[in-house]
N, C-alpha and C positions, 0 to 999 in steps of 0.2 A: 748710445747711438740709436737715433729712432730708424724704423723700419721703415725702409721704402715701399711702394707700390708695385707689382710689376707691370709694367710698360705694356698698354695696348697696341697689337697690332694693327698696322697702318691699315686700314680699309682696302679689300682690294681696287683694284683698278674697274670700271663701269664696264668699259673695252677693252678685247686685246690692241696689242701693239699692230697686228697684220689690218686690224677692222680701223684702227685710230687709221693709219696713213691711208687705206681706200677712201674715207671719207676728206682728208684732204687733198689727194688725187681729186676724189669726184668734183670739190670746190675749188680747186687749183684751173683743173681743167673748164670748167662752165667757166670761169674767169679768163679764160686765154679764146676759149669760142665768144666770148661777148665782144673782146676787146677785138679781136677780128670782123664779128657783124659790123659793132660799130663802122671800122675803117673802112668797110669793103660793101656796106645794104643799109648804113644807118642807122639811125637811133629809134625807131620804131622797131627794126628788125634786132637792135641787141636788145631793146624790154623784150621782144619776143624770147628772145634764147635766154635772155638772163630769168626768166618766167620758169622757161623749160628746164632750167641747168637748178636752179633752184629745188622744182619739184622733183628735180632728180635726187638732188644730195636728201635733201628732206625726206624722200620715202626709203631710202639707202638707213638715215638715223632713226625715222621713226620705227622700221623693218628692224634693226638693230636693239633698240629699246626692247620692243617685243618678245623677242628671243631671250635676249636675258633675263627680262621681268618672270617669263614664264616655264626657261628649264631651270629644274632643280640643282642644284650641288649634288646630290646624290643618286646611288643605282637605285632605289628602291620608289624615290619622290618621281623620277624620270620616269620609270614605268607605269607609275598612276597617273599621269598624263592622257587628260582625253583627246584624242583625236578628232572629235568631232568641234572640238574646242579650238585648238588650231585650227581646225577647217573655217568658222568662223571670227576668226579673226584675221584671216587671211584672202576672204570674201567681203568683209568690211574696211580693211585696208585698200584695198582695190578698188572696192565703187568708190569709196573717199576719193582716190587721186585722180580716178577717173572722172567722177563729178567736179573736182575744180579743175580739172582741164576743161573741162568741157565748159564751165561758167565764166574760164577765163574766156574761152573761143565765144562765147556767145554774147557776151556781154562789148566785143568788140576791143580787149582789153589789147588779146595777142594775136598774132596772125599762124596759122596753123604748121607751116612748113619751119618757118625760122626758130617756133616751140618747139618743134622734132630734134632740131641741128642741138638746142640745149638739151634734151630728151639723149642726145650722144654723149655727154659728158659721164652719163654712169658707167655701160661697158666700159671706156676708156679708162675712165677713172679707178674703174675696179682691175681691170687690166696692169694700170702702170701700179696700183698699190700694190698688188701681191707680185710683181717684179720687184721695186724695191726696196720691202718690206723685210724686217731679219726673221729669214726661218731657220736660223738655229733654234733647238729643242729649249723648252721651260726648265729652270733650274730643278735638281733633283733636291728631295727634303729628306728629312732625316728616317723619314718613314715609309721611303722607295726602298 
């Protein structure tokens, strides 16, 4: 009988379970603000918020990327973490969003108020995620 292989574990997951549903909160909800502007300011004012709600979820997954790209799995990798390293990239992520909002506004793209009302879909968004999100505990392994 020839030998088998033993079986790779599955990759982990990129997100948690809590971070996966804020993100589609955040997208659920710009989708329920647009579909409102639409009916209620138009369709210049739902590109507005759909602009806004957009840049929302987008810096929610880029902010999210980040984080995991750059803490370690471990106590010792976590500690050697520069600080000042984080601080810039967390200065670079910021003028980023901030510069295309601002080239969205200027360029005539989006109107600035009905950007803001998409600009609401984050708090919300992260709001109703970590309400219906499961916070029961991560399974225990054999080596807890």
């Amino acid at each position: 009988m020839a030998k088998m292989a033993p079986r790779a574990e599955a990759p982990p997951a990129r997100f948690d379970a809590r971070l996966r549903m804020s993100l589609r909160a955040v997208v659920v909800t710009g989708g329920t603000l647009v579909l409102v502007a639409l009916a209620f300011a138009g369709a210049e004012a739902a590109l507005s918020v759909a602009a806004g709600a957009g840049l929302a979820a987008g810096n929610l997954w880029l902010l999210a990327r980040i984080v995991t790209a750059l803490l370690p799995d471990d106590g010792p990798g976590a500690e050697a973490q520069s600080r000042a390293g984080w601080a810039l990239v967390a200065v670079l992520k910021m003028f980023g969003l901030l510069a295309l909002a601002w080239l969205l506004m200027r360029h005539g793209i989006v109107s600035p108020l009905p950007m803001l009302v998409g600009f609401g879909a984050l708090p919300i968004g992260i709001a109703i995620g970590s309400l219906v999100s499961d916070r029961s505990p991560p399974p225990k392994t054999d080596g807890d």
